[in-house]
C-alpha positions as CSV (number, residue, x, y, z in Angstrom):
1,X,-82.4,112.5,-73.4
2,X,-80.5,115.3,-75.0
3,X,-77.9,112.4,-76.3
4,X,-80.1,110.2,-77.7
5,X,-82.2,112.8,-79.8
6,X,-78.5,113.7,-81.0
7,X,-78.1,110.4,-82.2
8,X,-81.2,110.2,-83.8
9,X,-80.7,112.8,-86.4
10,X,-77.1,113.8,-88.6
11,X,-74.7,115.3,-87.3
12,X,-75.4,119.0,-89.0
13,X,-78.7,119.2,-86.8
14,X,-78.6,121.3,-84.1
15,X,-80.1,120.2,-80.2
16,X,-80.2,123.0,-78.2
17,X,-80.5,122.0,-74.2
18,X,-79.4,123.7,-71.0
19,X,-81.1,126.8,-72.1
20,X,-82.1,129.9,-69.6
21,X,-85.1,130.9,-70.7
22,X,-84.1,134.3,-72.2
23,X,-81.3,132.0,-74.2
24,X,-84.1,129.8,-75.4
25,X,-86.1,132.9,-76.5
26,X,-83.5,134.5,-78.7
27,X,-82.7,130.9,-80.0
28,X,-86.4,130.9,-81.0
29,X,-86.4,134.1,-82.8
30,X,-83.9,133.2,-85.3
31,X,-86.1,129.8,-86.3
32,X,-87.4,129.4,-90.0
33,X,-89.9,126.9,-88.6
34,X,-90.4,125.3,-85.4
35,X,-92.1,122.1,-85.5
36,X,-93.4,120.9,-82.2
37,X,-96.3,119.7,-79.8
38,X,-97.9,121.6,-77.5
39,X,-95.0,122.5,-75.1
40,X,-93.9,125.8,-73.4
41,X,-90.6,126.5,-76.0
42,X,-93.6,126.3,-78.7
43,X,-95.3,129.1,-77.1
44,X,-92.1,131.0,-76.7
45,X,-91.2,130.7,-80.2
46,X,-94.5,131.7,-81.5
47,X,-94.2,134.9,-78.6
48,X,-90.8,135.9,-80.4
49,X,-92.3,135.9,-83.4
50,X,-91.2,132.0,-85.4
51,X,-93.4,130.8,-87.5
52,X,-95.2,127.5,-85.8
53,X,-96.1,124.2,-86.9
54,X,-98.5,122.8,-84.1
55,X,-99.0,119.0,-83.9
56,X,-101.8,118.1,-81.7
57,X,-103.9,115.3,-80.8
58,X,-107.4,116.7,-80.2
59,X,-108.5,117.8,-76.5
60,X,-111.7,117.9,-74.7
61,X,-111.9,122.2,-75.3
62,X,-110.5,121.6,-79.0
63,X,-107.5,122.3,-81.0
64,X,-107.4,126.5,-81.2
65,X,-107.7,126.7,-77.2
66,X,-103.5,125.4,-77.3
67,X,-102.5,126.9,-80.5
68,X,-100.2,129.5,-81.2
69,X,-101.6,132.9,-82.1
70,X,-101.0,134.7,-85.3
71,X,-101.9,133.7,-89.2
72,X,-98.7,132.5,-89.7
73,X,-98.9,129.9,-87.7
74,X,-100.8,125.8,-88.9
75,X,-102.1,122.6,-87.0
76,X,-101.9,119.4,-87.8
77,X,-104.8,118.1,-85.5
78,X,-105.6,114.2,-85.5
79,X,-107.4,112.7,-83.0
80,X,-103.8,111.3,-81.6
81,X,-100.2,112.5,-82.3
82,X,-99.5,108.7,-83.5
83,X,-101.8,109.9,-86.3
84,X,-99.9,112.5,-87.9
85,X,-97.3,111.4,-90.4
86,X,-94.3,112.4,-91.8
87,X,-95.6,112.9,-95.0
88,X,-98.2,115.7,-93.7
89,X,-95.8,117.4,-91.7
90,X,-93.3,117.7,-94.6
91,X,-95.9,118.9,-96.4
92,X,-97.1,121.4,-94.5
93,X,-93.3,122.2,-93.2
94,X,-92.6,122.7,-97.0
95,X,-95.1,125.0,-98.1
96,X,-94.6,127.1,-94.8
97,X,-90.9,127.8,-95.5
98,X,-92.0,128.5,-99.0
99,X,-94.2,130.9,-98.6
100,X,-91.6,132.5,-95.8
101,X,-89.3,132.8,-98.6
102,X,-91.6,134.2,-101.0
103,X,-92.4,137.2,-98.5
104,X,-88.9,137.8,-98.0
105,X,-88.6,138.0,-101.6
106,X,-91.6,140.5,-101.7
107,X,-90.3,142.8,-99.0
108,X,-86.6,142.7,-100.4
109,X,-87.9,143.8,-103.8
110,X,-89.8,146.9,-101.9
111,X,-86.7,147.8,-100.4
């Protein structure tokens, strides 16, 4: 699958695969933003600290029983993943790395 997701997107994205676990966790903690469903890496990324977008079609026990924990962390929550469009997760992607920046901006003016 690993091939065809690579052929799916330009050249200058990255597909990481093959990954031990530990590999995949300090992969993770270098992220910006990880976009994903509710998987195991997502989990991992959000454990190492990356800041998560969660896209999730609604469950019987609802949508904060799979998220991530932390504040820094959204949902896009629609009653089915087909739901969600590209628009709302560039959207949200945006003002996420936004505000990212504008914190690093805050804590490199403390400095």
């Amino acid at each position: 699958m690993a091939q065809q997701v690579r052929a799916s997107f330009s050249p200058e994205a990255i597909v990481l695969d093959g990954l031990t676990l530990s590999q995949l966790a300090s992969a993770a903690a270098r992220l910006n933003l990880l976009v994903s469903n509710d998987t195991g890496p997502m989990h991992l990324a959000a454990a190492v600290g990356a800041p998560v977008l969660l896209l999730l079609g609604t469950t019987l026990r609802g949508p904060y029983w799979f998220g991530p924990v932390g504040e820094e962390h959204r949902m896009i929550v629609r009653p089915t993943l087909l739901q969600i469009t590209a628009a709302e997760v560039y959207g949200v992607a945006h003002s996420m790395l936004q505000a990212s920046r504008r914190d690093a901006q805050r804590l490199a003016q403390k400095a």
